[in-house]
Residue, then its C-alpha position, 0 to 999 in steps of 0.5 A: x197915142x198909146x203910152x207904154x208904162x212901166x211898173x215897179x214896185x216891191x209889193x205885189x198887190x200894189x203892182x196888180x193893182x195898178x196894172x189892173x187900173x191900166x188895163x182900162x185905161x185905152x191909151x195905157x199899155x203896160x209893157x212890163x212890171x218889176x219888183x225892184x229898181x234894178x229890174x226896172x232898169x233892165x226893162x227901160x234898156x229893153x222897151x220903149x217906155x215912156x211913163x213909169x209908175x214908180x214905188x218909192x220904199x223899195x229894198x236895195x234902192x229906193x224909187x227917188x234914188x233911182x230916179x236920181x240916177x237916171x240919165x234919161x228918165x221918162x215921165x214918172x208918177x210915184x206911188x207910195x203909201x208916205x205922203x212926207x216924200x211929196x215935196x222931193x218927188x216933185x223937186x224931181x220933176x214928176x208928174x204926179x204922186x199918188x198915195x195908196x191905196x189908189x182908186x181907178x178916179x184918182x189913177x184916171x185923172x193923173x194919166x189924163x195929165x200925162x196924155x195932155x202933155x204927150x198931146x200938147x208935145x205932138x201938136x208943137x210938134x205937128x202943126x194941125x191944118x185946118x183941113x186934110x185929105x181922105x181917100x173916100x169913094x175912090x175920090x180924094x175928098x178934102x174936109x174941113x176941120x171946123x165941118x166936122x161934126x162927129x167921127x165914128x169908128x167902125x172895123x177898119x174904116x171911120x165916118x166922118x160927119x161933116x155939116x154937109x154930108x158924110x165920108x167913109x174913109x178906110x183908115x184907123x181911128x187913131x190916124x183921123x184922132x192924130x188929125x185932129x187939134x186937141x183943144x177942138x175935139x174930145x174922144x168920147x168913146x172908144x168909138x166916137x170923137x165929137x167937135x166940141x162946137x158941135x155939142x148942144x148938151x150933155x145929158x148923164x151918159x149921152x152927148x146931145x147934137x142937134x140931130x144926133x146922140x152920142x154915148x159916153x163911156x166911163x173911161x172918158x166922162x171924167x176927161x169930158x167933165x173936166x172939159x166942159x168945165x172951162x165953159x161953164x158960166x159961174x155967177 
């Protein structure tokens, strides 16, 4: 899923800053960027936004009162340089409050909060059989979901890996990822999805199978390290 954000905010090397950091991230797009809360309000009319990176001290309104006066707000992440606002900022329910100047490792783990909830919200939506059907080879195939090893992107197709053998079905990367249950499957690269069951170790940037090695890109290491974190054994 890709997440349309918004940023808003009176400073505008706080601005670029954050839209740099967006412009790494492969399921961030930024729809737009504003430098006062009545712009921002213009722009939530025109886009389909659903998370707005939000300035708290801003001339004529500032970012807790406009989020107080949004009927329908999307999820929101405020940025300021004052951390004596936290305490409100969550009384509002957002997901998270980052202090200036952001690095792109704190920026990184706070959108991986909103991707896990978005995730989450698609699944309860979504039940995930635990198999699906692909056209491959001018023969509908049906693949289990606990066979598949690995997944590949390629132009405009995708591998599927199995136990068994391997499929090429033409369809994009995000239609097999939105398949997959979450709590199964982790994106490694912006080209290769891998079964956690299926990983023997990990290894500095690689992710070792039993007969294969997998890259991992900087964008999703710190995702994958958060991960594998749940299964380590800690005398």
């Amino acid at each position: 899923m890709i997440i349309n954000c918004l940023v808003v905010d009176d400073e505008p090397i706080a601005r670029n800053g954050i839209l740099e950091h967006i412009a790494q991230v492969e399921f961030l797009h930024a729809v737009a960027d504003c430098k006062n809360a009545i712009e921002a309000s213009v722009e939530l009319k025109k886009n389909n936004v659903d998370l707005v990176f939000l300035d708290i001290q801003m001339p004529k309104l500032s970012g807790i009162d406009f989020l107080k006066n949004l009927p329908n707000p999307p999820l929101v992440i405020f940025t300021t340089a004052f951390p004596e606002y936290a305490i409100e900022g969550y009384e509002l329910n957002i997901c998270d409050y980052l202090l200036k100047p952001i690095s792109f490792e704190r920026f990184f783990k706070s959108v991986l909060k909103v991707q896990d909830y978005f995730e989450g919200k698609n699944n309860r939506n979504h039940a995930t059989e635990p198999f699906f059907f692909i056209k491959s080879n001018q023969k509908i195939e049906k693949i289990s979901i606990d066979d598949i090893l690995y997944i590949e992107a390629l132009s405009n197709h995708v591998i599927i890996y199995t136990k068994q053998k391997k499929y090429v079905a033409y369809m994009s990367f995000k239609g097999i990822e939105s398949r997959l249950p979450q709590n199964q499957f982790l994106k490694i690269h912006k080209s290769y999805i891998v079964s956690i069951n299926a990983i023997n170790a990990i290894d500095n940037d690689e992710v070792i199978l039993e007969n294969k090695t997998l890259p991992i890109s900087k964008t999703y290491k710190s995702l994958l390290s958060e991960r594998i974190e749940r299964y380590l054994y800690k005398r």
